[in-house]
C-alpha positions, 0 to 999 in steps of 0.5 A: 521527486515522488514527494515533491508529486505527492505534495503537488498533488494536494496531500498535507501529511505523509505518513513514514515508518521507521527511523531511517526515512526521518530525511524526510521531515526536512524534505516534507518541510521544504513542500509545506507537508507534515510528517507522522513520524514512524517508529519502528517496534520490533515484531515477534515474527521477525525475532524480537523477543519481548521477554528479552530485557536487554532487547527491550532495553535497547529499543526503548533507548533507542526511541528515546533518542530519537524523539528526543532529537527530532521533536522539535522539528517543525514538520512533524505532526504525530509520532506513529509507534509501531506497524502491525507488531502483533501479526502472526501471534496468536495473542496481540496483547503482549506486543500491543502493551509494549507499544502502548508502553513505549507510546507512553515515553514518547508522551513523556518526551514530547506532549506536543505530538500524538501518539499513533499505534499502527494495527492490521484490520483483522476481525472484530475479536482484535477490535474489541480488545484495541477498545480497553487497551492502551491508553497511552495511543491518543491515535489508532492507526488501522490498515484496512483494505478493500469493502471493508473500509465502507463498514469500519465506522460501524465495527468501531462503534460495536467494538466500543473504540472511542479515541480517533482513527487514523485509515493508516493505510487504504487499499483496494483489494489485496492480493491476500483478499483477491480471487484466484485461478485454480493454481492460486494465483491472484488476480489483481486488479486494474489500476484504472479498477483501483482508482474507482476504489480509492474515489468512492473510498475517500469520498465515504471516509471524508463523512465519517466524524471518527476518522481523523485521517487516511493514507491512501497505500502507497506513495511509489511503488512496491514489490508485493506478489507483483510490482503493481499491485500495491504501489500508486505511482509506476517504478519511474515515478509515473502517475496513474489513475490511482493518484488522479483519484487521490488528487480529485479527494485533496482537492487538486482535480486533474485535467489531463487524465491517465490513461482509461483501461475498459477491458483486458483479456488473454485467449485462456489460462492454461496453455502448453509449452510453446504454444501461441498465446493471444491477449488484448486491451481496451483503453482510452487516452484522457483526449483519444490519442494514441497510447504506448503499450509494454507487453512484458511477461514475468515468472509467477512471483515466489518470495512472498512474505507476510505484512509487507515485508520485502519481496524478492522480485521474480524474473522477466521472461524472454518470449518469442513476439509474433505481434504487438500494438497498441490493444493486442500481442500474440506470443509464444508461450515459455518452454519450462513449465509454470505459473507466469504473468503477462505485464500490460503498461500504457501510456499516453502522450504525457506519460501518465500510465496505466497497468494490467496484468494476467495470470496464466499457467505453461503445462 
């Protein structure tokens, strides 16, 4: 259903990262979508040791089956080699030759389709050094998040990179980037606050000659410090405002808009056990109709990893309910002590969806 969404929405090509989603080259071919193909490269973070021969090996083998059985498939366009392989080494060369060496194979097995490598947009230092390295990579995928993306096409020239850039992932502000309350939560933005992002985003990148593609992040929904920040469509599949933008960008313009939020607000961060705790919203359906609000609170999320990896989802939290409507709830704050989250979801009357939420501390 997502997919068949994304492709209604006036995407051309999706992008996947490793080799257990290749159902989805027959599924994006059924829609008329083109696939970047992932190949996942293991990551020193997570143990892969790149002295390890047998190790590197195995993977080699492994890529080379695989390109070898799916290179012919009519709905692939590239091949994405790698994502992030060098994040938390304190030297990316290694781990960027070894992709540049396996994007070098698949080249060998299949010169019909581009290499891309995939690299996180850390600092200007890493940008210079991706300008003289790996040669085999026709394609450099970089995932970039927030303002940075509005100054990108002016460090790749100062870098000296030349070859074609991908936008590999596009984000608004990520939780990494975001300011905090003084207990080191993040606030997240809104999604109608993303959605101005991905607009004015994709309108900049569409002008400049060197971007060969963007992928806005991501197509579903992720638990990632929360179970919105990062996804574009709720967990049931509902579209946002986020994929109102995206479809306005590919051309698909949206008459019937998500849900609009103006303003949201709790009556102060801190509160002690069991006391009364107050918050609102201020939204708009797309033709003024009533909207449908969840009011939930969760536990401060506590499994939180680097670069994407899977996130243990934290704990909804039964409160007592003194008042809740469509722009205000009154509750009673949770006994234990702790960092919490209260969760806000609307919807209008074609169930197209907007989300909040506000941090809060019980002590």
């Amino acid at each position: 259903m997502a997919l068949e969404r994304l492709a209604a929405a006036g995407a051309r090509v999706v992008r996947v990262y490793r080799e257990s989603d290749a159902w989805v080259l027959d599924a994006a071919q059924a829609l008329g979508l083109k696939v970047v193909m992932g190949l996942w490269v293991g990551h020193p973070r997570h143990g892969f040791d790149l002295n390890d021969a047998n190790a590197v090996q195995a993977q080699e083998q492994a890529i080379r089956s695989f390109v070898t059985r799916h290179r012919g498939h009519p709905a692939l366009l590239a091949w994405g080699v790698g994502n992030e392989v060098e994040t938390g080494a304190a030297d990316p060369l290694p781990a960027w030759r070894e992709v540049d060496r396996l994007a070098g194979i698949v080249r060998a097995l299949d010169p019909a389709h581009p290499t891309m490598m995939v690299v996180a947009d850390t600092g200007m230092a890493q940008l210079r050094a991706l300008a003289g390295c790996c040669p085999n990579v026709e394609l450099l995928g970089i995932n970039v998040y927030a303002g940075a993306v509005f100054d990108l096409p002016q460090r790749l020239r100062e870098a000296g990179i030349t070859k074609p850039v991908v936008v590999s992932e596009l984000g608004p502000l990520g939780q990494w980037q975001a300011g905090r309350k003084p207990w080191g939560a993040p606030v997240e933005p809104t999604s109608s606050e993303k959605a101005v992002f991905f607009r004015d985003a994709l309108a900049f990148l569409r002008g400049q000659p060197q971007i060969a593609g963007v992928f806005p992040f991501l197509w579903g929904a992720k638990q990632e410090q929360t179970s919105t920040w990062h996804g574009l469509l709720l967990a049931d599949g509902s579209l946002t405002a986020m994929t109102d933008a995206l479809a306005q960008a590919w051309g698909k313009p949206v008459g019937e808009a998500a849900p609009a939020i103006r303003g949201i607000g709790i009556a102060a961060d801190v509160f002690a056990p069991g006391a009364e705790i107050s918050a609102g919203v201020d939204a708009v359906a797309f033709d003024g109709s009533p909207l449908q609000v969840e009011w939930n609170v969760f536990a401060e999320a506590i499994d939180l990893r680097k670069g994407g990896d899977t996130e243990a989802a934290p704990p909804r939290i039964e409160v007592r309910l003194l008042h809740a409507d469509a722009t205000s709830v009154r509750f009673l704050a949770p006994q234990p002590p702790g960092a919490y989250r209260l969760f806000i979801t609307l919807r209008d009357r074609k169930g197209r969806a907007a989300t909040a939420n506000l941090p809060f501390l019980v002590r």
